[in-house]
C-alpha positions as CSV (number, residue, x, y, z in Angstrom):
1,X,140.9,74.2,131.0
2,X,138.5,75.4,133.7
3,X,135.1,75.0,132.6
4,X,132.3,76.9,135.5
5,X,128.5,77.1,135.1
6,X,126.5,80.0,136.2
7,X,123.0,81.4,135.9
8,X,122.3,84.5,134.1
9,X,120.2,87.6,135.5
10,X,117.0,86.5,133.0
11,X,117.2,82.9,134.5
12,X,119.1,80.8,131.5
13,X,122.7,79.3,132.0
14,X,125.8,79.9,130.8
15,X,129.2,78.1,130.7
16,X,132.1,79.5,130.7
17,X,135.7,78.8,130.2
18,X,139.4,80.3,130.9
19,X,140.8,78.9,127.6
20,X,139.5,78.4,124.6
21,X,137.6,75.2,123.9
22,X,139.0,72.6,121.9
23,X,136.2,73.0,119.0
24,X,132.9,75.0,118.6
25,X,130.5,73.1,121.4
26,X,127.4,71.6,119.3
27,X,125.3,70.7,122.5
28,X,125.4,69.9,126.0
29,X,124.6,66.8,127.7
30,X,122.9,66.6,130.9
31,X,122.7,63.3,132.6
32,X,120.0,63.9,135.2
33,X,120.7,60.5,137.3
34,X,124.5,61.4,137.9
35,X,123.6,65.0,137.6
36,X,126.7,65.3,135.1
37,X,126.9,67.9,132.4
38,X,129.3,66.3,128.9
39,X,130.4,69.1,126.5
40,X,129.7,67.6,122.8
41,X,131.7,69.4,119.6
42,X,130.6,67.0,116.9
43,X,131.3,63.6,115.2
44,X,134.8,63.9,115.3
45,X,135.8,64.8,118.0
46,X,135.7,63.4,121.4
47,X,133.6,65.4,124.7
48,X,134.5,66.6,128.0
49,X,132.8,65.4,131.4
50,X,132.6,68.4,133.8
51,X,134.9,67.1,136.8
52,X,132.1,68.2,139.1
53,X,128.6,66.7,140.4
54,X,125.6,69.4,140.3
55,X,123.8,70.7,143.5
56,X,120.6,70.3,143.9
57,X,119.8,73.9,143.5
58,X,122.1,73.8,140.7
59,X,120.5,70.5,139.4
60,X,116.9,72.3,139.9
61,X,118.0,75.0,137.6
62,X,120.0,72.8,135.1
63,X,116.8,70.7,134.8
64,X,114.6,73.8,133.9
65,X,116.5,75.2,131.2
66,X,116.1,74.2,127.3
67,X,119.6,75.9,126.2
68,X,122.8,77.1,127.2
69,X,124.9,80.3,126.5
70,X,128.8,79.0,126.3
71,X,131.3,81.9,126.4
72,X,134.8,81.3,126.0
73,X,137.0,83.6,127.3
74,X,140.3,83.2,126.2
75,X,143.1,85.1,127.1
76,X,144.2,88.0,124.2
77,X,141.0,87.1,122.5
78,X,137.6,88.9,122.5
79,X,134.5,87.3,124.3
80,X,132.4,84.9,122.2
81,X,129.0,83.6,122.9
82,X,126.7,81.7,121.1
83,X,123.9,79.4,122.2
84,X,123.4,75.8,122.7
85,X,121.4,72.9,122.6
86,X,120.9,71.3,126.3
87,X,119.6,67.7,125.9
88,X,118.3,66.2,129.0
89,X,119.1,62.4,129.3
90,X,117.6,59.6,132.0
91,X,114.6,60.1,134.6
């Protein structure tokens, strides 16, 4: 699974993936100090740690932002969006 981040043309961000995630994402996790983003689906279900450290213009943005689009883009199957929660954790 290849998970990327981007920034829309109105300013908010989206992720994006080449597979389909392994449930519905209920919010993202941003851990400011390690600038980390963790995927969350829900109680039952374990995350996933993007493998990748934010820049700091990508931080900047990241850090401005109260939700995120995801879009999963699998292969055979129509593009789906919806939005998410992006909960801002440490300094």
């Amino acid at each position: 699974m290849n998970v990327e981040l981007g920034k829309l043309p109105d300013g908010g961000l989206v992720v994006m993936c080449d597979s389909h995630f392994p449930h519905e994402i209920r919010r993202i996790e941003y851990y400011r100090d390690q600038r980390l983003m963790m995927l969350v689906y829900d109680a039952d279900h374990e995350g996933d740690l993007m493998h990748y450290e934010l820049s700091d213009v990508c931080a900047n943005t990241v850090e401005n932002s109260p939700n995120v689009m995801i879009v999963d883009h699998s292969p055979g199957r129509k593009l789906y969006g919806y939005d998410v929660p992006l909960v801002q954790i440490g300094l």
